[in-house]
C-alpha positions as CSV (number, residue, x, y, z in Angstrom):
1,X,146.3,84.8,95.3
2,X,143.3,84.2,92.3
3,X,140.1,83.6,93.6
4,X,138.7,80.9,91.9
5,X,135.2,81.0,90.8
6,X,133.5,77.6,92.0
7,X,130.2,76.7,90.8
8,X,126.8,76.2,92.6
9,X,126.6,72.8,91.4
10,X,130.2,72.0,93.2
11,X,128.2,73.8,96.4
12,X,125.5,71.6,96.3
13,X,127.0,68.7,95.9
14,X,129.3,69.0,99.1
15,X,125.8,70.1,101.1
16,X,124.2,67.1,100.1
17,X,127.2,65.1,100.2
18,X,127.6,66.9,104.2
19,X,124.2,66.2,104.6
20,X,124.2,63.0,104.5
21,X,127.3,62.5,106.4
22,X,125.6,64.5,109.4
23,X,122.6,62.1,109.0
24,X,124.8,58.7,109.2
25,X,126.6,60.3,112.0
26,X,124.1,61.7,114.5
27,X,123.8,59.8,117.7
28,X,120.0,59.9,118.7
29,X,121.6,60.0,122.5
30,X,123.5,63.0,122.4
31,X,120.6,64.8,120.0
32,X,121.1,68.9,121.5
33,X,118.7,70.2,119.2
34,X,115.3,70.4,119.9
35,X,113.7,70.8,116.8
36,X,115.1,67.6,115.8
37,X,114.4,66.1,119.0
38,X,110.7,67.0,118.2
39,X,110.5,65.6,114.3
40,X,111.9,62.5,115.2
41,X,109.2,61.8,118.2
42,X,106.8,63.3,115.8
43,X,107.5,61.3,112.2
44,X,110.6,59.2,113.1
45,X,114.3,59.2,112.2
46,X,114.3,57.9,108.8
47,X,111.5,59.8,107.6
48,X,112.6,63.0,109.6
49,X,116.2,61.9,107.6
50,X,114.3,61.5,104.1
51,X,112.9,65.3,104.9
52,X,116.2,66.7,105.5
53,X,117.8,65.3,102.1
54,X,114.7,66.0,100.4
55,X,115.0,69.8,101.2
56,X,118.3,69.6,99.9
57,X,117.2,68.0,96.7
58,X,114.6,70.8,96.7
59,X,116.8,73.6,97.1
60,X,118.9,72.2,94.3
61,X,115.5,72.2,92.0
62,X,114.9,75.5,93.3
63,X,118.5,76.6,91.6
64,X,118.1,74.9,88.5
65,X,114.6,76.4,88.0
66,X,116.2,80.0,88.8
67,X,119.1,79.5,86.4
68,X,116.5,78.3,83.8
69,X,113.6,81.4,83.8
70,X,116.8,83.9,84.8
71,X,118.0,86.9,82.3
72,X,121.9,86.5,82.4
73,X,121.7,89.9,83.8
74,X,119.3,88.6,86.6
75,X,121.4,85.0,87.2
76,X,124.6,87.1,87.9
77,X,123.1,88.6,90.9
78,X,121.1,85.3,91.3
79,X,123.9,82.9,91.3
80,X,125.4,85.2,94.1
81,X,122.9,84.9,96.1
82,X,122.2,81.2,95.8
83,X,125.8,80.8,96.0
84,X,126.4,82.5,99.4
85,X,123.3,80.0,101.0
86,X,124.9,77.4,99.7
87,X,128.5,78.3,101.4
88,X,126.5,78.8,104.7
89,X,124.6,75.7,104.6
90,X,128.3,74.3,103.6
91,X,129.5,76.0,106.4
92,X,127.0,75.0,108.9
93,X,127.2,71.4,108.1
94,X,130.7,70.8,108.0
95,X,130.8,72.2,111.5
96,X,128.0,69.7,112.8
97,X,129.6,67.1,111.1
98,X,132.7,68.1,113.1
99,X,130.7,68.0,116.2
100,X,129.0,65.0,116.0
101,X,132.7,63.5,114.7
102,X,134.1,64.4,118.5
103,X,130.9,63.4,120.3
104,X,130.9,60.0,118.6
105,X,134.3,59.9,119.3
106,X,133.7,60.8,123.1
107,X,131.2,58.5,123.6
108,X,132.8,55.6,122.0
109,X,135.5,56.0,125.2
């Protein structure tokens, strides 16, 4: 089997894209995680949301400001490195988006 060589943008785009799914989906009710818990008692749910997709946005800046001031020799090893976050965070979110799928689905019984 080839491996095919995705790109970080294609990365980035499903984070955000999971991102946002995960925020739409979250039920406030059946919140496990306590740093979350906190923000949104602290600064709210929609600005606790705007916070989460603007760290997403930021990380994305963060990659196109590497790729810009990079040597090529220095973005090989770059890219990797941003790319293997990015599959994490990828990773990561499609599982809570999973999660919070079946809880919704739970508690809608």
């Amino acid at each position: 089997m080839k491996w095919i060589d995705t790109s970080i943008g294609m990365w980035f785009l499903a984070l955000l894209s999971l991102n946002i799914f995960d925020i739409l989906i979250t039920t406030p009710a059946w919140e496990a995680n306590p740093v979350t818990l906190y923000l949104w008692g602290k600064i709210g749910i929609f600005l606790s949301a705007s916070l989460k997709i603007g760290l997403v946005l930021l990380l994305g800046g963060l990659c196109q400001l590497a790729r810009m001031v990079a040597t090529p020799t220095e973005w090989a090893l770059s890219r990797k490195v941003l790319k293997g976050i990015l599959v994490v965070l990828v990773a990561f979110y499609a599982f809570v988006g999973v999660w919070n799928t079946i809880i919704l689905g739970l508690a809608t019984f």
